[in-house]
C-alpha positions as CSV (number, residue, x, y, z in Angstrom):
1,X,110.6,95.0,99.0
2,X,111.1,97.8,100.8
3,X,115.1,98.8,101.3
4,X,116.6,100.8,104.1
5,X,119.1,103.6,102.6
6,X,121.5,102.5,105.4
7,X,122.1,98.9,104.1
8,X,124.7,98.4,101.5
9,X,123.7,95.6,99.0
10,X,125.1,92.1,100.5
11,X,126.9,90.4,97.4
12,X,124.9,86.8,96.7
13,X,126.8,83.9,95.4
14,X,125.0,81.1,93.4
15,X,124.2,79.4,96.6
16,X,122.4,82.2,97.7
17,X,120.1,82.8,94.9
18,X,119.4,79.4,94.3
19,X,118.5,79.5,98.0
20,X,116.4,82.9,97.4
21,X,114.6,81.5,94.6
22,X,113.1,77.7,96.3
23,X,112.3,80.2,99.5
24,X,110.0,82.7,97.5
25,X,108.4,80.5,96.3
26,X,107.4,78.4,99.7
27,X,109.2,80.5,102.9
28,X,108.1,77.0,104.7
29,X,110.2,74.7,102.7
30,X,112.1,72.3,105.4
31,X,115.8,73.5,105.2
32,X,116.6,69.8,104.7
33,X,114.8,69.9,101.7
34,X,116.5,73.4,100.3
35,X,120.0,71.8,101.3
36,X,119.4,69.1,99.0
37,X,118.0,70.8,96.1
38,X,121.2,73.5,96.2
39,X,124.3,70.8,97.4
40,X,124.8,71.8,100.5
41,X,123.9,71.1,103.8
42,X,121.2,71.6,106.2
43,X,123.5,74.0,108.7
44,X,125.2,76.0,105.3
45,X,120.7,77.1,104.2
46,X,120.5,77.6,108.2
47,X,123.7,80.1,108.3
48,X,123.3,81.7,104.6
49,X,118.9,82.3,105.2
50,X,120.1,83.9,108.3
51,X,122.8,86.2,107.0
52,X,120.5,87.0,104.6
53,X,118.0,88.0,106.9
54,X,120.6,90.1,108.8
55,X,121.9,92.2,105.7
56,X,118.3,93.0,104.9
57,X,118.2,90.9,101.8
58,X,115.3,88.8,103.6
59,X,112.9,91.3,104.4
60,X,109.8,89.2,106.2
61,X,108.1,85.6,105.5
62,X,104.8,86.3,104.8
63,X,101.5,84.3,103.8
64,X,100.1,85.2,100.8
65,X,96.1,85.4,101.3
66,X,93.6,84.7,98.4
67,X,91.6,88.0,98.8
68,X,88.1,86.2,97.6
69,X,88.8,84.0,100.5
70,X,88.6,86.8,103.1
71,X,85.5,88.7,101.3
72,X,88.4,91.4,99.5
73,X,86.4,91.4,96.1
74,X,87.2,94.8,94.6
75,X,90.8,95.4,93.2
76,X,92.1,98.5,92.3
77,X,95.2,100.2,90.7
78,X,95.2,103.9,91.6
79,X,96.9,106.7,90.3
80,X,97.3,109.5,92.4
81,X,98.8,113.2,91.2
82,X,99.5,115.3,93.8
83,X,99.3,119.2,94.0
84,X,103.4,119.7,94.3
85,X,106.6,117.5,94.7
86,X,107.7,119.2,97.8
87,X,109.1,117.0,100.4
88,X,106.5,117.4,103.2
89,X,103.4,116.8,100.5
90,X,105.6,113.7,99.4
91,X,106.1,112.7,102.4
92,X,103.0,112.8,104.6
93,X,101.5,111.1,101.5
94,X,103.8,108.6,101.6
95,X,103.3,108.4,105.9
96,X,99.4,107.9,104.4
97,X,99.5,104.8,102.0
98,X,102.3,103.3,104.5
99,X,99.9,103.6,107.4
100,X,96.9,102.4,105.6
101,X,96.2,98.8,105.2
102,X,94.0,98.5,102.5
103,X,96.7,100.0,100.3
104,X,98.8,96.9,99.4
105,X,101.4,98.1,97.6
106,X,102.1,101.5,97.2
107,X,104.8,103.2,94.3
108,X,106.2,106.9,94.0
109,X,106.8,107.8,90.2
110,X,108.2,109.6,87.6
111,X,106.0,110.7,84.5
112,X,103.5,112.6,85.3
113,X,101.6,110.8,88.5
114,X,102.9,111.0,91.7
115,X,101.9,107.6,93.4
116,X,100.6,104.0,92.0
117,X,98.3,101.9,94.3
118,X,97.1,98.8,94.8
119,X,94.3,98.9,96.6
120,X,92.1,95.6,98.0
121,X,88.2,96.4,99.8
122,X,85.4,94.3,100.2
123,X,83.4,96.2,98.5
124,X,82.5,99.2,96.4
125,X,81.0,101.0,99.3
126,X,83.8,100.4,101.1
127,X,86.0,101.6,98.4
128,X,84.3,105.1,98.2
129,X,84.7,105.6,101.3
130,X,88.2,104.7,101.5
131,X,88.9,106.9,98.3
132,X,87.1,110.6,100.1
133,X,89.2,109.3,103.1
134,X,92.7,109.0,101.2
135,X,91.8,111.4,98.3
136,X,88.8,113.4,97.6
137,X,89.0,115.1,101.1
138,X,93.2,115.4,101.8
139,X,94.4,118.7,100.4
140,X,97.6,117.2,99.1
141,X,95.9,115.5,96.5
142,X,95.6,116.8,93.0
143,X,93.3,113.8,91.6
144,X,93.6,110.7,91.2
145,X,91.8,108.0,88.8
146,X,90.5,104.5,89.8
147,X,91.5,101.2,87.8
148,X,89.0,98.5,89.2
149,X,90.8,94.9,88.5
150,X,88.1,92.6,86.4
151,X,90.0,89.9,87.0
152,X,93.6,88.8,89.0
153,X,95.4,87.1,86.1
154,X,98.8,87.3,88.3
155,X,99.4,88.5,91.2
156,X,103.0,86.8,92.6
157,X,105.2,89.3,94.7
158,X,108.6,87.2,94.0
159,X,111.8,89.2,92.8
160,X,113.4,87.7,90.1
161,X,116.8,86.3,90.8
162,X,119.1,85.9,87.9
């Protein structure tokens, strides 16, 4: 989830995170369906989903894709170390992996690496190629190492809500 500095946390009663729970699971659950699992009605999901959307706590309903599905065989976590820490080096690295759609998740770090991807291509050509693109040929880039997925044991995006 990304988060907007300019949103303050929206508190969440019980309601809501029982409601935030059934919906990341399936965002296309009937309301109907999530008023009777939590005790409340139909309207109450309606108002608190939208609220919820409003304060930012709802980001976007997406469908998750099977990448073998779609021919996006090759997994891969990347780490990426980049020559400084300075703001504009952060930053247009940053304005890189956001802009860059192969890059599904993208993670600035402490610890000695700069930035963890997760990277989905079709194949390994297509890798490469993506890798000289974002890497081997941007200046800002110190190195970075490749961690090609064997095999997608798990792979759920929910947030865990206590």
């Amino acid at each position: 989830m990304i988060r907007s500095a300019s949103r303050s946390p929206r508190n969440l009663d019980s309601f809501d995170r029982a409601i935030l729970r059934l919906v990341q699971r399936d965002a296309k659950m009937p309301q109907r369906r999530i008023a009777e699992a939590v005790n409340l009605s139909a309207a109450a999901v309606q108002r608190r989903i939208a609220a919820m959307e409003a304060a930012g706590v709802i980001t976007r309903n997406v469908a998750l894709v099977d990448p073998d599905a779609v021919a996006l065989t090759i997994t891969s976590v990347v780490e990426v170390r980049l020559h400084d820490e300075r703001v504009a080096t952060v930053d247009a690295a940053k304005a890189l992996f956001r802009g860059t759609p192969e890059v599904q998740q993208c993670y600035y770090v402490t610890g000695g690496i700069s930035f963890v991807l997760v990277i989905v291509t079709s194949d390994m050509r297509a890798y490469e190629a993506l890798t000289r693109r974002l890497f081997a040929e941007n200046d800002g880039i110190e190195s970075y190492r490749s961690l090609i997925a064997l095999d997608r044991v798990k792979a759920d995006t929910s947030i865990i809500i206590p």
